[in-house]
C-alpha positions, 0 to 999 in steps of 0.5 A: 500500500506505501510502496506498491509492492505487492509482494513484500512489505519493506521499510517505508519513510523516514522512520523506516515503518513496516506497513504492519508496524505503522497499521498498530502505530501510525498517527496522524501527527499533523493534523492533516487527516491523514496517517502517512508513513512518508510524512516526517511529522506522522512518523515521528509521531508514529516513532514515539508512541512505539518506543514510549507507549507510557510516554516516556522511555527509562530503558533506551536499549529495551524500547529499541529492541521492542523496535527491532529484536536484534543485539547488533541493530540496538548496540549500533543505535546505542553507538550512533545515539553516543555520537551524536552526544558527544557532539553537544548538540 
């Protein structure tokens, strides 16, 4: 439906949603009356109620692992995450 493959479902958007995935959490985060994987403000939207279903997050590692069950996907987000700190911004 995001990416007109009929076959598969791939990643789509900037937050690199499954069509499953973005069917539970999707959001329409701007208020245009549509839900839309490729628009940046539903999908960050989309991402936060995934990763912080209480609304806030105290485990990082934990909720990037409920978003994608691999060791090395969450110690390389960790590791982009430590970067980007170090940067001060």
């Amino acid at each position: 439906a995001y990416d007109s493959d009929t076959v598969w479902d791939r990643a789509v958007g900037p937050m690199q949603f499954i069509p499953s995935s973005w069917a539970i959490f999707g959001v329409d985060g701007n208020g245009d009356g549509v839900r839309d994987p490729h628009n940046i403000i539903d999908a960050v939207h989309a991402a936060v109620r995934h990763l912080c279903p209480a609304g806030t997050v105290t485990d990082i590692e934990a909720a990037l692992f409920s978003y994608n069950r691999s060791r090395a996907y969450v110690a390389k987000v960790a590791s982009f995450a430590d970067d980007y700190r170090s940067l001060g911004v």
